[in-house]
C-alpha positions in Angstrom: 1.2 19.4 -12.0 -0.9 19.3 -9.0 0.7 18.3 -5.8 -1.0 15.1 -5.3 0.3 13.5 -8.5 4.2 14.3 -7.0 3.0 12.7 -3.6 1.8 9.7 -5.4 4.7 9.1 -7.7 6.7 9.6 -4.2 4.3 6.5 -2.9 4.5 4.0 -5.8 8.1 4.5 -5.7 8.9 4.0 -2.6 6.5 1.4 -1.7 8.1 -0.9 -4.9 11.3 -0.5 -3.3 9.8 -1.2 0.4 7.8 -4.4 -0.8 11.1 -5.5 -2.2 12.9 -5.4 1.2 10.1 -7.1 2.6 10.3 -9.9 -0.3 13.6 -10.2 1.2 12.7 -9.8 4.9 9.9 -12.9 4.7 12.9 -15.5 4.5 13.8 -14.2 7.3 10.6 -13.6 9.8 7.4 -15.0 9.5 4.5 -12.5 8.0 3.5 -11.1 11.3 6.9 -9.8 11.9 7.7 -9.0 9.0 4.6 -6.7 8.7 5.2 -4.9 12.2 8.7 -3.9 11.1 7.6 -1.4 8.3 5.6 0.0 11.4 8.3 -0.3 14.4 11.0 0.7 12.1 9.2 4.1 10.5 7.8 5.2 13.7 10.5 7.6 14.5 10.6 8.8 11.3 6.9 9.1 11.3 7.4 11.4 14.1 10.1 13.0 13.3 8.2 14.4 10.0 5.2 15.6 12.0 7.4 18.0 13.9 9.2 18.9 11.2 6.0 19.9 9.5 4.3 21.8 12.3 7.2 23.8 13.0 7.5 24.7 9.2 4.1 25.5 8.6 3.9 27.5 12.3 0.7 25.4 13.4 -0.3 23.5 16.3 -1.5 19.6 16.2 -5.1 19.5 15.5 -7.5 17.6 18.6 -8.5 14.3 17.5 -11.9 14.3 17.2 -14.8 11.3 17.8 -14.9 10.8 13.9 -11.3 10.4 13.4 -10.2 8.0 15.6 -13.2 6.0 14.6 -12.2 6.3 11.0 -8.5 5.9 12.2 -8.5 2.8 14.2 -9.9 0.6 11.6 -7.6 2.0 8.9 -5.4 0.8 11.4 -6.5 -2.9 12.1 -7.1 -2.8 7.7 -3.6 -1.8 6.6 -2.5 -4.5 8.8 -4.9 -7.5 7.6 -3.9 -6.6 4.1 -0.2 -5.9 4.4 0.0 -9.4 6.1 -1.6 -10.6 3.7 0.7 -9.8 1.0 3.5 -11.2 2.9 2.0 -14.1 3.0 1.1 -13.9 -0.5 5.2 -14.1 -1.6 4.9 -17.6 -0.2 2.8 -18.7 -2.6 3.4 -16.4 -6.0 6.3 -14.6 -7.3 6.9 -10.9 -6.3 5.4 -9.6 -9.2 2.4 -11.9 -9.2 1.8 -11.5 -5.3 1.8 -7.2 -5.9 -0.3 -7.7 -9.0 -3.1 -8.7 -7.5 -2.5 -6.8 -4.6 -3.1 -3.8 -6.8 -6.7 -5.1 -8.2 -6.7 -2.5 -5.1 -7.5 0.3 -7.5 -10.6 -1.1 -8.6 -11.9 -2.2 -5.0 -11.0 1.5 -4.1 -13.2 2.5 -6.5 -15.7 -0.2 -6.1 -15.9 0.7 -2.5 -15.3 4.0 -2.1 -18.7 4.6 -4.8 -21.1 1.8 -2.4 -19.8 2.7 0.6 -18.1 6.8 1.0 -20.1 8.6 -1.8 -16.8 9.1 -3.9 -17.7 8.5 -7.4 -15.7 8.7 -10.5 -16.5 10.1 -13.8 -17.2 8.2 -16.8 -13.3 8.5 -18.1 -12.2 8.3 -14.6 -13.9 4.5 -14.2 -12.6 4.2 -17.9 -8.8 4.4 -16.5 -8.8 2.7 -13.8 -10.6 -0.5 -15.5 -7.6 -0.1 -18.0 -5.1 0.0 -15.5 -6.3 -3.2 -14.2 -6.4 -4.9 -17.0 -2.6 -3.8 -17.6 -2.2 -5.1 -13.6 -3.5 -8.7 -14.7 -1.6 -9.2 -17.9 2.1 -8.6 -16.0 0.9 -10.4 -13.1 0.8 -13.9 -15.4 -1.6 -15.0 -13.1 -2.6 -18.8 -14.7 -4.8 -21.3 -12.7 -6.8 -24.0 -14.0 -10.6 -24.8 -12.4 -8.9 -28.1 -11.3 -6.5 -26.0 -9.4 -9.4 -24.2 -7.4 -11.2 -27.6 -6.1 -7.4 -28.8 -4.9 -6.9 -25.8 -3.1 -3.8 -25.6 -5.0 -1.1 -22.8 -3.7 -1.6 -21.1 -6.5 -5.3 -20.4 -5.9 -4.5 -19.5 -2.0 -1.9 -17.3 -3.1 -4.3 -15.4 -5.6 -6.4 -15.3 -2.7 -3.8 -13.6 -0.1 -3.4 -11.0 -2.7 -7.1 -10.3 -3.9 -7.5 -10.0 -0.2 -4.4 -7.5 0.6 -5.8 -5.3 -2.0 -9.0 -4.9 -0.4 -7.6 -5.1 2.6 -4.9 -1.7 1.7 -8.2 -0.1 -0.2 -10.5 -0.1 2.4 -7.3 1.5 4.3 -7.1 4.2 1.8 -10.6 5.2 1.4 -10.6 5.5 5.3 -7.4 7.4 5.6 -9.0 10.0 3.8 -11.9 10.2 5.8 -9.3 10.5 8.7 -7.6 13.1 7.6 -10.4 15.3 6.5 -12.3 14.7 9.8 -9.4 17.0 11.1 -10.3 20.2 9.2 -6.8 21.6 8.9 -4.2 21.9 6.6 -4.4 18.7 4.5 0.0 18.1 4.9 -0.5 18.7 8.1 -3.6 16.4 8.9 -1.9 13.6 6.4 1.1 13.5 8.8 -1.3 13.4 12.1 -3.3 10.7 10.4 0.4 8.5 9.5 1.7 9.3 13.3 -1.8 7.9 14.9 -1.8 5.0 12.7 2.2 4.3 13.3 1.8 4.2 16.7 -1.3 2.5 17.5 0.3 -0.2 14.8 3.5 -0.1 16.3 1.9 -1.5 19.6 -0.6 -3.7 18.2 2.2 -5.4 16.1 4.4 -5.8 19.1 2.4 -7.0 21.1 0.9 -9.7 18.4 4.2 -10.5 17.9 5.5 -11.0 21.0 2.7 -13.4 22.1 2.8 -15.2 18.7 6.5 -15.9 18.9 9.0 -13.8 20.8 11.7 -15.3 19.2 10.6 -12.7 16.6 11.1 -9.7 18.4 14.8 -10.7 18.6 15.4 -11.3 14.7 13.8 -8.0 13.9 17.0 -6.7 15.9 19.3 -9.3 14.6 18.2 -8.2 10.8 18.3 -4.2 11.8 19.9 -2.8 8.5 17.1 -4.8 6.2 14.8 -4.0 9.3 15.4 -0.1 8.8 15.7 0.0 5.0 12.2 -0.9 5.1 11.1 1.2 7.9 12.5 4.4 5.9 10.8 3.5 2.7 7.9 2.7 4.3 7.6 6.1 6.0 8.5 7.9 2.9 6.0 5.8 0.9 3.5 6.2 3.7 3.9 10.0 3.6 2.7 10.1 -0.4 -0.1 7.8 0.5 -2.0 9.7 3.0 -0.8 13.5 1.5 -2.0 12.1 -2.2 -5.0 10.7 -0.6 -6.2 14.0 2.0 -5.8 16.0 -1.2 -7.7 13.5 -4.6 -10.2 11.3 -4.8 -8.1 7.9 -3.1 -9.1 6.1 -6.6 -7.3 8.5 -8.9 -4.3 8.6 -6.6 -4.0 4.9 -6.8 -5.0 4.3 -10.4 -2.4 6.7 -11.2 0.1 5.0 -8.3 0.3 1.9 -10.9 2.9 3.2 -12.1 4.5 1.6 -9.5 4.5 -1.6 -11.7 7.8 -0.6 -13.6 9.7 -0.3 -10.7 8.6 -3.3 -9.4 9.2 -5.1 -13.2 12.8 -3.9 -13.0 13.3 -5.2 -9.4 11.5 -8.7 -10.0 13.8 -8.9 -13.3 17.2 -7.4 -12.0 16.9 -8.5 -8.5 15.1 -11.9 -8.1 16.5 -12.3 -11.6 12.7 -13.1 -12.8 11.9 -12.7 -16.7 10.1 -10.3 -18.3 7.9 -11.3 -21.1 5.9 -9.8 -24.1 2.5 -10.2 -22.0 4.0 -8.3 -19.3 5.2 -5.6 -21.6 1.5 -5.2 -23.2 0.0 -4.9 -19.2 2.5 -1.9 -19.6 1.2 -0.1 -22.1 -2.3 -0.6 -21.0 -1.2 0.8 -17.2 0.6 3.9 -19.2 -2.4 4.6 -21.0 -4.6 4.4 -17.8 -2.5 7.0 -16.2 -2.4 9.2 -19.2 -6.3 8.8 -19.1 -6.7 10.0 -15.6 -4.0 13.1 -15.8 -5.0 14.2 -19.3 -9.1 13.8 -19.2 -10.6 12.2 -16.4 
């Protein structure tokens, strides 16, 4: 297999395990806090891979040039918008629902990336990622009446927090990539410069936030440390698929086939927030299988 596929199956697990601790960590701190922790918490780690990296592949950090950190910064500002948006999302849908429509991301990543970055898809490659979405809305058992969209019901502002988290994440994406090729290097190597820059500025801007928000919040990010650092690992780790699947494929393959993330996050909703699993859902399965086997086998 090529070596995106391995970083993106690295990705969508990881990030199903990391958006479980933060179902977990949003009792706990509101979503602005609970967003800058899978920042704060990997940044070390972040860093600690990037020097790792360098020294193994006996190269220097690439200079940052004009394009990337233009590129870079609003990634930055994007991932953040969306992944607080998800949090907030939780508050008003179940953690399967709330990541479902978080991953209508594929589509916008292809959507976008085609208007707005010249990165089109073939006619098998739109076929499976349209599939896969399909297969994303039949587990999320997303069910609203019209009556429910006038009231302004929380079911309709939760569908919105997620539709807008996956725009949010796949304008992130498509601009990561940009960052990362800007650097004309090694593509692991310009993936982990790209994830350090990003960490970093988003580990200050998230402080900061936080602390004039509510500082109170700063203190409970310390208080919950173990939850705080299980998500700041799998972040990182997830992070490190992301951007390496990303610099290397086209960003809609690499998260059409990161749906696969869906049956991690099926076991955890049903095994850890002891939510059921019905025949619907199991249908969306198949249909998110046979979008990946679409996309690895023809597209």
């Amino acid at each position: 297999m090529e070596i995106w596929i391995y970083f993106t199956l690295l990705a969508a697990t990881m990030q199903a395990v990391r958006t479980a601790g933060q179902k977990q960590l949003s009792g706990k701190l509101n979503a602005m806090a609970t967003t800058g922790v899978r920042y704060i918490y990997a940044l070390p780690f972040a860093w600690g891979y990037l020097w790792w990296l360098l020294h193994y592949k006996e190269q220097t950090a690439p200079s940052l040039n004009n394009d990337f950190l233009q590129y870079a910064l609003i990634a930055c500002v994007m991932q953040i918008i969306g992944t607080a948006c998800l949090v907030a999302a939780f508050r008003y849908r179940n953690f399967a629902v709330a990541t479902s429509l978080a991953k209508t991301e594929a589509i916008q990543v292809a959507i976008v990336g085609a208007l707005l970055f010249s990165s089109h898809l073939s006619g098998l490659g739109w076929f499976s990622v349209i599939v896969g979405v399909v297969g994303v809305f039949l587990v999320s058992k997303v069910k609203f009446t019209l009556g429910e969209v006038f009231k302004g019901s929380d079911a309709i502002t939760g569908m919105a927090y997620g539709l807008a988290a996956g725009l949010g994440l796949a304008i992130t994406t498509l601009l990561i990539r940009e960052s990362s090729l800007a650097l004309n290097t090694d593509l692991m190597v310009s993936a982990a410069v790209t994830l350090v820059f990003m960490i970093t500025v988003q580990t200050i801007i998230s402080i900061i936030y936080v602390y004039i928000q509510d500082k109170a919040q700063l203190y409970l990010m310390l208080k919950h440390w173990r939850l705080c650092l299980f998500v700041g690992i799998t972040s990182v780790l997830g992070s490190i698929g992301w951007f390496t699947g990303a610099s290397y494929q086209n960003a809609a393959y690499v998260k059409a086939l990161g749906q696969v993330e869906f049956f991690i996050t099926l076991a955890l909703t049903y095994r850890v927030f002891k939510e059921t699993i019905s025949v619907k859902e199991y249908v969306g399965m198949f249909f998110i299988v046979l979008s990946v086997v679409i996309l690895l086998l023809w597209a």
